[in-house]
Every structure is written in structure tokens, then in C-alpha cells.
C-alpha positions as CSV (number, residue, x, y, z in Angstrom):
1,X,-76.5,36.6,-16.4
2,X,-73.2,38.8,-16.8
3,X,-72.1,40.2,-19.8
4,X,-68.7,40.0,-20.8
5,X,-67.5,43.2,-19.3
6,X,-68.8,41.9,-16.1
7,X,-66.7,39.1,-16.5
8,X,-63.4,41.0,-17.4
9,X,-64.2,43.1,-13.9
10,X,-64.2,39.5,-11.4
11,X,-61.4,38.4,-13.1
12,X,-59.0,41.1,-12.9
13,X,-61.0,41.6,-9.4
14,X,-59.8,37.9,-8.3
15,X,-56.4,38.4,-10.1
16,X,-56.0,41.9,-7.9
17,X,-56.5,39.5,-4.6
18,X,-54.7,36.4,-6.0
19,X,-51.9,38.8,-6.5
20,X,-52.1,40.4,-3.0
21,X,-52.1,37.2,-1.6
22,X,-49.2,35.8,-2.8
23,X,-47.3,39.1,-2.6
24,X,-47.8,39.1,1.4
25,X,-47.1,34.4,1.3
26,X,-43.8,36.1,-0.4
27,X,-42.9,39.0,2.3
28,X,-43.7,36.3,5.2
29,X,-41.3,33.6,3.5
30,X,-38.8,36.1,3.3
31,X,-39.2,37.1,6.9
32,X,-39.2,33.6,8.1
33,X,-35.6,32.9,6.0
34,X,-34.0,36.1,8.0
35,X,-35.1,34.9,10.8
36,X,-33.5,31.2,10.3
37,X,-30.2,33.0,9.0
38,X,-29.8,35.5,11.4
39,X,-30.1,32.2,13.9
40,X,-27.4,30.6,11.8
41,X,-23.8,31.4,14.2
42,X,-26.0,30.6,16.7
43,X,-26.4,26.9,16.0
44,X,-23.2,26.9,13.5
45,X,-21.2,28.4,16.9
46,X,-21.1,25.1,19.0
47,X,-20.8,22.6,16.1
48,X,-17.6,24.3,15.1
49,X,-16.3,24.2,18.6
50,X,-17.1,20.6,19.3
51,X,-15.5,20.2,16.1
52,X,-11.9,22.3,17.1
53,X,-12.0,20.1,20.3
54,X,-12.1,16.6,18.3
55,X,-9.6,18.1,16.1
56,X,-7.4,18.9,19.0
57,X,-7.8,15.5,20.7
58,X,-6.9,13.5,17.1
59,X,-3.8,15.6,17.0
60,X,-2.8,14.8,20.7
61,X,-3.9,11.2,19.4
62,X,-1.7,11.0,16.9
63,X,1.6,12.8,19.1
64,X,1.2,10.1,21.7
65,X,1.0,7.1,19.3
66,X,4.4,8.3,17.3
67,X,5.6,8.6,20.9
68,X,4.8,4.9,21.5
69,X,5.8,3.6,18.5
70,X,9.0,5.4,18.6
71,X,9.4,3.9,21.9
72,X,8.3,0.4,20.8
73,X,10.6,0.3,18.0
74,X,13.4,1.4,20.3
75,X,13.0,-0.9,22.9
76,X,11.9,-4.2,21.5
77,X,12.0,-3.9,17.5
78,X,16.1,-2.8,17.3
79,X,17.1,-5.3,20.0
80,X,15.4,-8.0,18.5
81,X,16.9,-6.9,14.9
82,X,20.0,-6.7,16.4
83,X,20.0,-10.5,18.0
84,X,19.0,-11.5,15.2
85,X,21.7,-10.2,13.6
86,X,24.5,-11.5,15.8
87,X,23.0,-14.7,15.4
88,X,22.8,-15.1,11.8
89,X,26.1,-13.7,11.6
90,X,27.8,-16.3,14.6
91,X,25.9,-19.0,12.3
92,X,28.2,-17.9,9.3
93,X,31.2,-17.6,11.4
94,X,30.4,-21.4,12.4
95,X,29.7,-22.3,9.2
96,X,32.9,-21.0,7.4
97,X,35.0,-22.3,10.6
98,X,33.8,-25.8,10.3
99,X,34.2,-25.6,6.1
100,X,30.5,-26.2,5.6
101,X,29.9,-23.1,3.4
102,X,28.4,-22.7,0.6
103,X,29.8,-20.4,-1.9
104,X,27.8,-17.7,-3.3
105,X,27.7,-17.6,-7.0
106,X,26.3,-14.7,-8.9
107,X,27.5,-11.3,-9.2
């Protein structure tokens, strides 16, 4: 068969190859990420744009509900407080005219 010497040869032989081999897997791997990061502002481009946009229509979202709660509270929720108010306080007057109050006690 092969003597030892023989042997040592195929192996570093196959070891040479081996070697090559993965050295060029290594140099096409590398190629192939450049290529996917040099494509990167190309896809990241359009995600951050739809993104600017949503943020722009929350924000105009969010001005035209404080306008519509602000105009809520001005036309419903401060006449309402307000009638209330009268009519708790007539309810008092009433009360305190016709002597049927009760005294508050505490501080």
C-alpha cells in the first residue's frame, strides 16, 4: 500500500484543497453581505418614509381631537356644570327660605 510519507503527502494534499475551498465559500459570503448592505437605504428608504407620514397623521390626529374636546367641554360639559350648579344652589336658597336646613356640623 502507502507508506506513511505517502500518507502525510494526501493529507496535507486534501488539507491544501479543504483550505482553498473554504477560503473562496468565505470571499463569496463576504461578497454576497456587501451586496445585501449596500442594498440596505434602498429598502430602509421607503419604510422610514411610510413611517414620517404615519407619524405626521398621529400628530394631526391628536391636534384635531384636543380641538374637539376642547370644543366639547366648552359647549356642553361647562353649561351643563354650570346648571347644575344654579340648581343645587336655588335648592339651598329654598331650603334655607322655607327653614328646612340642615346645619352642617364639623369644622
Amino acid at each position: 500500500m502507502f507508506d506513511l510519507a505517502t500518507w502525510r503527502d494526501l493529507a496535507i494534499l486534501f488539507l491544501a484543497v479543504m483550505w482553498i475551498i473554504l477560503l473562496v465559500v468565505t470571499i463569496l459570503l463576504l461578497l454576497k453581505i456587501k451586496s445585501m448592505v449596500d442594498q440596505l437605504p434602498d429598502r430602509i428608504t421607503p419604510i422610514l418614509d411610510s413611517a414620517r407620514r404615519t407619524a405626521n397623521t398621529v400628530e394631526g390626529t391628536a391636534t384635531s381631537l384636543k380641538g374637539t374636546a376642547s370644543f366639547v367641554n366648552r359647549t356642553t360639559v361647562t353649561p351643563i356644570i354650570r346648571v347644575a350648579a344654579i340648581g343645587a344652589a336655588t335648592t339651598r336658597f329654598v331650603q334655607v327660605m322655607l327653614g328646612r336646613h340642615r346645619r352642617r356640623t364639623g369644622a
